[in-house]
FIMARDO-449445 format. One line per field, with one value per residue (C-alpha): z, y, x. Coordinates in steps of 0.25 Angstrom, whole numbers. Example, Ala and Ser with C-alpha at 12.3 -4.5 7.8 and 13.67 -1.06 7.14 Angstrom:
2
z <- 31  29
y <- -18  -4
x <- 49  55
//
This chain:
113
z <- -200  -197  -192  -192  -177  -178  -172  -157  -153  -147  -147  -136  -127  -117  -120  -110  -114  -128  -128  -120  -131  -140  -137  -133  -147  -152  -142  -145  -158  -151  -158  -151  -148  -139  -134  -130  -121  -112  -111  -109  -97  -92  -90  -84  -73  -69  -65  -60  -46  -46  -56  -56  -67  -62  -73  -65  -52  -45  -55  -53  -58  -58  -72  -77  -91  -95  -108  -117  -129  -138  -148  -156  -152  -152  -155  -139  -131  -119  -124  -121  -108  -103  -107  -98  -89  -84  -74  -68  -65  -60  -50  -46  -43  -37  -27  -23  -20  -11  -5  -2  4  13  18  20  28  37  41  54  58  70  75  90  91
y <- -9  3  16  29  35  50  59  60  72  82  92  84  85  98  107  106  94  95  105  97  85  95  97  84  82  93  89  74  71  59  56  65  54  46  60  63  50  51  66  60  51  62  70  58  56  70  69  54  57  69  67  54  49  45  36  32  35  24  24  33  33  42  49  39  36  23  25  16  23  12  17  14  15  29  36  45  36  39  52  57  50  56  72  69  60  67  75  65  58  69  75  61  59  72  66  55  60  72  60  54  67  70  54  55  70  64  49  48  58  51  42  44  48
x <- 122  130  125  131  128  119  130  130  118  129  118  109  119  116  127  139  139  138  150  159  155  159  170  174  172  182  193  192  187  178  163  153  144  156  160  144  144  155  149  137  143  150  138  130  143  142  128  124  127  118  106  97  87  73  71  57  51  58  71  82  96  108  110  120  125  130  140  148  156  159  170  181  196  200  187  192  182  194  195  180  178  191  186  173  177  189  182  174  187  194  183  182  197  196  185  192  204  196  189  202  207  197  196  211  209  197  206  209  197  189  201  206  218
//
């Protein structure tokens, strides 16, 4: 049985993230529901270190997405995840190699000379 899918609810989405969905849209051409969720998993990264969900009193987690696009060859899987993604891997290469600087900059601090 074979079931068209209702189009992907764009309009739910709060509105920065709707418009960079949007948009995401004009400039790949990818189907709004794939674009949505690596949106969607962008916008979870951003804030799991910051916000947790108290699901009950004694159950608390960090506000985490679990995604998997499934999707034919071609359909810009690569693509999307790269437009949102980005970012992250920047600010985190960005990290590591402050992290690396300022590790180098304090070696040798404490030793006797």
């Amino acid at each position: 049985m074979n079931r068209i899918p209702l189009p992907f609810p764009v309009e739910a989405l709060p509105p920065t993230l709707r418009a960079a969905v949007e948009e995401a849209s004009i400039v790949t051409q990818a189907p709004l529901a794939l674009i949505a969720s690596s949106a969607l998993a962008a916008a979870s990264l951003a804030v799991q270190a910051k916000y947790d969900v108290k699901r009950y009193d004694d159950l608390v987690s960090p506000c985490s997405l679990y995604v998997i696009t499934i999707a034919e060859s071609g359909e810009r899987k690569t693509t999307v995840d790269r437009l949102f993604m980005t970012p992250f891997e920047q600010f985190e290469a960005a990290f590591a190699q402050t992290g690396c600087e300022a590790a180098d900059s304090n070696e040798g601090e404490g030793e006797d000379d």
